[in-house]
C-alpha positions in Angstrom: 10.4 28.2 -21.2 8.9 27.0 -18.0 5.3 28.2 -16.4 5.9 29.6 -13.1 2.8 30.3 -10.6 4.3 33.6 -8.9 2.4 34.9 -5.4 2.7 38.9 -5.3 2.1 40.3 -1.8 0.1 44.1 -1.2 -1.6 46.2 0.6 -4.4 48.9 0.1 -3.4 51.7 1.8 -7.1 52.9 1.8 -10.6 51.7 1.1 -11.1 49.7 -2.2 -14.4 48.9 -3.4 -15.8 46.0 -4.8 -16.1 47.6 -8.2 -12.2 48.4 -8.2 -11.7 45.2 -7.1 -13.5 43.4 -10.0 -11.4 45.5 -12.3 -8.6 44.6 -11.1 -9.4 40.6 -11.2 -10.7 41.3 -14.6 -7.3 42.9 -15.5 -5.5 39.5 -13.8 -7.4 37.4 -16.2 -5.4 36.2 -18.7 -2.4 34.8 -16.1 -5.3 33.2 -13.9 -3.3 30.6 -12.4 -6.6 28.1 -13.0 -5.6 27.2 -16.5 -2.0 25.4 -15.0 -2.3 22.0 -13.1 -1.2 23.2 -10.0 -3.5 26.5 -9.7 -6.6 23.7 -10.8 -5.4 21.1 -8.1 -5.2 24.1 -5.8 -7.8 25.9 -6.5 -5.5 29.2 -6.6 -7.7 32.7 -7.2 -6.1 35.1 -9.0 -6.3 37.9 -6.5 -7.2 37.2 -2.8 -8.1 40.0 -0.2 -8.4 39.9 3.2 -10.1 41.4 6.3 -7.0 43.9 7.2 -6.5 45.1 3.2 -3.9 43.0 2.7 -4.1 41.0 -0.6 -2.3 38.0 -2.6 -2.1 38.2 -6.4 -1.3 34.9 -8.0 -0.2 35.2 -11.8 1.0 32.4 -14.3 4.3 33.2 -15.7 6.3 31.9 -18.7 10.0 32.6 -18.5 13.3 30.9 -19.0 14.3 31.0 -15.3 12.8 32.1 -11.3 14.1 35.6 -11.2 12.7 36.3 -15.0 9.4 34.7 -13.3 9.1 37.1 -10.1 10.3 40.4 -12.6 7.5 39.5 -14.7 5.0 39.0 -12.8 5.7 42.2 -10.1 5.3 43.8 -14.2 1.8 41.9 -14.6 0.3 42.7 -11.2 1.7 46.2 -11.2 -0.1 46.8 -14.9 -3.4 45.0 -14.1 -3.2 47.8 -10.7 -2.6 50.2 -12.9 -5.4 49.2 -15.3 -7.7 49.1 -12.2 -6.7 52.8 -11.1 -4.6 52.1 -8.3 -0.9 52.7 -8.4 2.0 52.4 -5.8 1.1 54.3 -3.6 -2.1 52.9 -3.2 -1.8 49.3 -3.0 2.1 48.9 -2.8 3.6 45.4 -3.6 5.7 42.9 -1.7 8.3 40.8 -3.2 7.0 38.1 -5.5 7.5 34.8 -4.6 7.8 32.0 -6.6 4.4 29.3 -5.2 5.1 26.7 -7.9 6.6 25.3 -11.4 3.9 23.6 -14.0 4.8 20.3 -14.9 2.9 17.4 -16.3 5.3 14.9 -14.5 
């Protein structure tokens, strides 16, 4: 198994508040890119939002090759939406794209 750090593209179709938004980074947590080399080095948030409601989820993914990486996490950031009471149509999803592969070398 390898640790991918996937970036998931999205939109809020409408007005989020703040409180929805810490839900959602609460619900994010646990595949925080932070705890991998790259996402320290980087300083990679889990979820980023900007000015014109578009957003960047960036997850930490184990899986045994770059398509398993991007199907799991468009799963992740769909649930931790979910979690966070926003669905598809709310705050649909881009593709997920694969930012980088954690290695020690």
């Amino acid at each position: 198994m390898t640790t991918y750090v996937i970036s998931v593209p999205g939109t809020f179709t409408g007005t989020v508040g703040a409180g929805t938004r810490a839900d959602l980074a609460r619900a994010l947590r646990p595949a925080d890119p932070h705890r991998t080399q790259m996402g320290a080095e980087e300083d990679l948030d889990v979820l980023t939002v900007n000015d014109d409601n578009t957003f960047t989820i960036r997850l930490t993914v184990e899986a045994d090759s770059g398509p398993h990486a991007e199907q799991g996490a468009k799963h992740l950031a769909d649930g931790a939406l979910r979690a966070a009471g926003l669905d598809e149509s709310t705050a649909p999803l881009g593709p997920a794209v694969i930012t980088g592969i954690d290695s020690d070398l």
